[in-house]
C-alpha positions, 0 to 999 in steps of 0.5 A, a space after each residue: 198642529 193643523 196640517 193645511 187643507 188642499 185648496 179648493 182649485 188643488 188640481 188646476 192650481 197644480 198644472 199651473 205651477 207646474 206648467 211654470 217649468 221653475 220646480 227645482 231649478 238652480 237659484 236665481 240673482 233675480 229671485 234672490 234680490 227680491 227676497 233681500 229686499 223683502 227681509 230688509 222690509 219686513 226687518 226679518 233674518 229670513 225671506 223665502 219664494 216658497 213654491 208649494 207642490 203635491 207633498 212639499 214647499 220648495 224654495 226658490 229663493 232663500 235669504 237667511 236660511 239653507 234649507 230649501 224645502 219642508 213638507 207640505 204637512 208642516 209647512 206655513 205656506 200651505 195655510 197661505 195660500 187659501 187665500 188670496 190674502 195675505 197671512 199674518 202670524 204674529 205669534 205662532 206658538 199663540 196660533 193653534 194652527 202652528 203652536 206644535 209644528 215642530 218649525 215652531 218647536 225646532 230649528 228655525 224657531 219661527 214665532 212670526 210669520 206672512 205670506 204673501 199669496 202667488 198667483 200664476 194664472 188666478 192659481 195661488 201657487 206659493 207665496 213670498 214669505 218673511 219669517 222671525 224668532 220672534 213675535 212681531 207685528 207689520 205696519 201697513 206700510 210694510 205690508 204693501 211694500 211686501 204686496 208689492 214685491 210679491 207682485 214682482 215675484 209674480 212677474 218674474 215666475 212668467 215664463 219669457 213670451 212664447 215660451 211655456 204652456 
């Protein structure tokens, strides 16, 4: 396992995701929605707003799943976020960056994964994300779809005009 390497921008991408005010807030029927809808797309049991910090991933939404955070270490949004492009893991336990992370070898057995990079600010912060036991691929179709909702997302993290920063 390859643990993610910390983005060039860490410090500034960090007081950005935390000027957001949203870390460990209650769930939310807006976030929620957006992740229902990005599981249908995508045809997948689970579709998460994973947010990730200093040491973790947090959850703001998670459709298929009750667990809501994993270190930052093992997690696949770290990877994710290097970029500003998405990341498609068709098969994780044929990636050598994730064959042995125990998300891989363990509960929820993910074997397919993308990441769709969040940005507040130009800082890619987290990323909407839909997960599978099983390898698959997406079409283009989805994965604008997918692009699209995480733009939503995006919009949905900006704190109402005069509030924040």
């Amino acid at each position: 396992m390859k643990a993610p390497p910390l983005p060039d921008d860490e410090t500034e991408r960090l007081a950005r995701l935390h000027a957001l005010r949203i870390l460990d807030t209650p769930a939310e029927q807006r976030f929620d929605a957006l992740t229902t809808v990005a599981a249908a797309v995508a045809n997948v049991p689970i579709a998460l707003i994973s947010l990730v910090d200093e040491n973790r991933q947090w959850f703001k939404s998670a459709c298929g799943t009750s667990v809501t955070e994993t270190a930052r270490e093992i997690s696949f949004c770290g990877h994710a976020i290097l970029s500003g492009e998405p990341l498609v893991v068709a098969d994780a336990a044929c990636d050598e960056r994730f064959f042995d992370n125990p998300l891989v070898t363990g509960t929820p057995w993910v074997r397919f994964y993308a990441g769709f990079p969040l940005q507040a600010d130009g800082a890619r912060i987290g990323t909407l994300c839909v997960i599978d036991d099983h390898p698959r691929q997406l079409t283009p179709e989805q994965i604008a779809e997918l692009t699209a909702i995480a733009r939503v997302v995006e919009q949905e993290l900006r704190p109402p005009q005069g509030q924040g920063k």
